[in-house]
OpenMM code with the backbone's topology and positions (N, CA, C; nanometers):
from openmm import Vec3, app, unit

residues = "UNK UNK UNK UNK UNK UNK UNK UNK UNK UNK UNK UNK UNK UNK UNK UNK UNK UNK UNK UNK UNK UNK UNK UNK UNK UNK UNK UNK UNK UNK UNK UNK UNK UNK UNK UNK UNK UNK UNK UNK UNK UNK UNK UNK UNK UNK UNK UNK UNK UNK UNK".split()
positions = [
    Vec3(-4.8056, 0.4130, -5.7057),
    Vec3(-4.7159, 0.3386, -5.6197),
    Vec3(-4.7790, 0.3089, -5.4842),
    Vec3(-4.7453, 0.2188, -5.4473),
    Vec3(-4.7814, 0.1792, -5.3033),
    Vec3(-4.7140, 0.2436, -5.1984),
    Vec3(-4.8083, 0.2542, -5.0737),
    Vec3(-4.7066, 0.3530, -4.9822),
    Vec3(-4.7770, 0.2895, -4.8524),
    Vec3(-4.7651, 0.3141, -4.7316),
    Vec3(-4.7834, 0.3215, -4.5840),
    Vec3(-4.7174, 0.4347, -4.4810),
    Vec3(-4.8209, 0.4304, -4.3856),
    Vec3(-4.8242, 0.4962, -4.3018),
    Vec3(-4.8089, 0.4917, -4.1513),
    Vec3(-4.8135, 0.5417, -4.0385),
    Vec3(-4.8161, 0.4754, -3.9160),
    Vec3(-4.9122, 0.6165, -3.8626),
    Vec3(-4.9744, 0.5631, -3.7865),
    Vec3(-5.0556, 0.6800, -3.6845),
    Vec3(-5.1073, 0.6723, -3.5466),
    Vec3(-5.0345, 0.7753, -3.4748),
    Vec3(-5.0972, 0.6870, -3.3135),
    Vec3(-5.2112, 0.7582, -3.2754),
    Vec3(-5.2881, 0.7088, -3.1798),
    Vec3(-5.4103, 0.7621, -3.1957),
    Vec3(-5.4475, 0.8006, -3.0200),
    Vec3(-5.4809, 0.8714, -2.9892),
    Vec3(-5.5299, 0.9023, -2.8162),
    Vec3(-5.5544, 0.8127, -2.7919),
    Vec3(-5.6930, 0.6630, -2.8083),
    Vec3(-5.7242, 0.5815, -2.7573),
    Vec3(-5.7407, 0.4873, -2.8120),
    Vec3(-5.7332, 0.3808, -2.7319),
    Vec3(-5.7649, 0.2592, -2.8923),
    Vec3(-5.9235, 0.2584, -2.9116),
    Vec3(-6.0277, 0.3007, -2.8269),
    Vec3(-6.1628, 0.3509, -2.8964),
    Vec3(-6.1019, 0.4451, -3.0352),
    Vec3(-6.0567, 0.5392, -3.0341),
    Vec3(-6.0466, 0.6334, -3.1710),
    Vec3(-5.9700, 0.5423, -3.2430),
    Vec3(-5.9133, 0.4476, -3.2006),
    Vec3(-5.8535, 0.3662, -3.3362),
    Vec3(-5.9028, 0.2951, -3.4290),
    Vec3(-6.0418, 0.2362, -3.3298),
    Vec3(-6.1407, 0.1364, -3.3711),
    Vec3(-6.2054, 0.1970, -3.4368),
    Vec3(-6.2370, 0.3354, -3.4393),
    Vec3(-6.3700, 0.4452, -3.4982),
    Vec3(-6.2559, 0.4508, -3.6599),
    Vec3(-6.1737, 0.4929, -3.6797),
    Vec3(-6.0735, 0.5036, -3.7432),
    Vec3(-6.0844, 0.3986, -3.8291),
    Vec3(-6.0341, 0.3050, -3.7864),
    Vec3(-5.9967, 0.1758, -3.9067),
    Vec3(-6.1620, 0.1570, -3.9661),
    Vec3(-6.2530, 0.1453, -3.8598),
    Vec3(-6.3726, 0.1499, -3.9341),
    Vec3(-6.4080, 0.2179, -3.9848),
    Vec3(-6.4078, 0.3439, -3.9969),
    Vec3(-6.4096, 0.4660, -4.1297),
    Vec3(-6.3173, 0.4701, -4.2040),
    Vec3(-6.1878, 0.4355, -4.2214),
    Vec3(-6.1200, 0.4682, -4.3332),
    Vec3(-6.0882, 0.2633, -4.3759),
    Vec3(-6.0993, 0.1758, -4.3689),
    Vec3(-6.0591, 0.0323, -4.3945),
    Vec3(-6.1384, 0.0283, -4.5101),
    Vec3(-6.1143, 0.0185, -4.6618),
    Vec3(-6.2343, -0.0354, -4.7912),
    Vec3(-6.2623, 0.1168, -4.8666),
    Vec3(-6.2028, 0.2356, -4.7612),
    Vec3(-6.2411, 0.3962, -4.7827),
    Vec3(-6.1284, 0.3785, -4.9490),
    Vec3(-6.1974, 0.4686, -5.0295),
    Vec3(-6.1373, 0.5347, -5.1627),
    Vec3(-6.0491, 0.6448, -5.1603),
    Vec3(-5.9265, 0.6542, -5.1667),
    Vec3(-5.8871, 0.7863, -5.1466),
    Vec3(-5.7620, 0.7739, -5.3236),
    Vec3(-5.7625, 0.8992, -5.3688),
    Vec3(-5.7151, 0.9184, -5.4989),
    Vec3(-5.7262, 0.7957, -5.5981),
    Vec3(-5.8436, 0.7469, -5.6105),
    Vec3(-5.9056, 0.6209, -5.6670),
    Vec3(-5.8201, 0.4948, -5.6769),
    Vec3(-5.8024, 0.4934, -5.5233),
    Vec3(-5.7295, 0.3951, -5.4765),
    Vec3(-5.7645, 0.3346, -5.3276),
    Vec3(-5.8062, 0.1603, -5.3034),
    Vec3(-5.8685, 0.1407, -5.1601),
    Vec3(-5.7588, 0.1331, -5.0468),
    Vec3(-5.8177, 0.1886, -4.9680),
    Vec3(-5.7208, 0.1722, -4.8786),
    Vec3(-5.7291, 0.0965, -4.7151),
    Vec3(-5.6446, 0.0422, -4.6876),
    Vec3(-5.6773, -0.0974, -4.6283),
    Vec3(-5.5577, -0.0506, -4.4628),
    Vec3(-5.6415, -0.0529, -4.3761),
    Vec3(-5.6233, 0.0197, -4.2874),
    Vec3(-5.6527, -0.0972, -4.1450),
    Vec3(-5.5128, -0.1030, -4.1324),
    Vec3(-5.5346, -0.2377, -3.9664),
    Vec3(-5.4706, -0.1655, -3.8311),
    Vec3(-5.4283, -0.2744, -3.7215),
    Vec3(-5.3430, -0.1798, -3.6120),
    Vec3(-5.1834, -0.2514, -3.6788),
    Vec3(-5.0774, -0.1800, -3.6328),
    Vec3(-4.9591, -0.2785, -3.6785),
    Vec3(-4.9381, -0.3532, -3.5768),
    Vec3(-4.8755, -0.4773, -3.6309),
    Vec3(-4.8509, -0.5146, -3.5673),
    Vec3(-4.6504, -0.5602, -3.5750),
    Vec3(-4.6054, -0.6310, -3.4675),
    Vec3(-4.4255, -0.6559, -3.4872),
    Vec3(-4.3996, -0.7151, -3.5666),
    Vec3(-4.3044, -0.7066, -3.6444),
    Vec3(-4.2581, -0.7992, -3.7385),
    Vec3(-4.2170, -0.9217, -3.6684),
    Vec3(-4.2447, -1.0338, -3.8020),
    Vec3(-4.2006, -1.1901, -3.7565),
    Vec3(-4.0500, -1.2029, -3.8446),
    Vec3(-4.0138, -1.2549, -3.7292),
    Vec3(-3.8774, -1.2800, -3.8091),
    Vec3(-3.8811, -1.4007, -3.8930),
    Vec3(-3.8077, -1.3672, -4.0131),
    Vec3(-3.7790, -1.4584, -4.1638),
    Vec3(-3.7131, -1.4889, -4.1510),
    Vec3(-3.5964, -1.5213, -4.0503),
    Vec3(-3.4536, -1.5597, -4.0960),
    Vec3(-3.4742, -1.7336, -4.0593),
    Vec3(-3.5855, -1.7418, -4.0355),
    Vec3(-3.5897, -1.9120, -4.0360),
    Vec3(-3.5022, -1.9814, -3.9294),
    Vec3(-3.4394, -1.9182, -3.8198),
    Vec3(-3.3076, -1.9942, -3.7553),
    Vec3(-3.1993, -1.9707, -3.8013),
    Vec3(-3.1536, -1.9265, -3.9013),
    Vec3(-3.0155, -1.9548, -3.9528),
    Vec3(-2.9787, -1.7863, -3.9463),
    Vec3(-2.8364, -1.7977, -3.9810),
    Vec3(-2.7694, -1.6732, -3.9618),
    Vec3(-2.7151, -1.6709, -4.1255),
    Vec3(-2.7374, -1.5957, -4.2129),
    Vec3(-2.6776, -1.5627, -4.3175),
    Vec3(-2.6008, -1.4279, -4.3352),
    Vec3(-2.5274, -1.3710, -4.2162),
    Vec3(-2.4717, -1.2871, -4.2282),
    Vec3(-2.3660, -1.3256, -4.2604),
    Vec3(-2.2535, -1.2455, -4.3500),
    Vec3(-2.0941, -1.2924, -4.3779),
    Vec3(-2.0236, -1.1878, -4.3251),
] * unit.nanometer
topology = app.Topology()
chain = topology.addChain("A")
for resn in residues:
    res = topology.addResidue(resn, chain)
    for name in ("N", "CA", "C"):
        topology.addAtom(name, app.Element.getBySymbol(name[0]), res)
């Protein structure tokens, strides 16, 4: 199954060291793909579909 994570890090130097050691890394023979997050974009297109 697919999963995610969040992790804060002391500096954004250790973040950069980070994503570049673990981004393409193998872990339980599975790749794992490792960015900074970023905010969600909102989908609601303009419209309100709440009822």
């Amino acid at each position: 199954p697919r999963g995610f994570a969040f992790v804060e890090m002391e500096s954004e130097a250790n973040e950069d060291k980070a994503i570049e050691a673990l981004d393409g890394a193998e872990w339980m023979n599975r790749q794992l793909k490792v960015n900074k997050a970023r905010p969600r974009e909102d989908r609601s297109g303009g419209r309100n579909n709440r009822f």
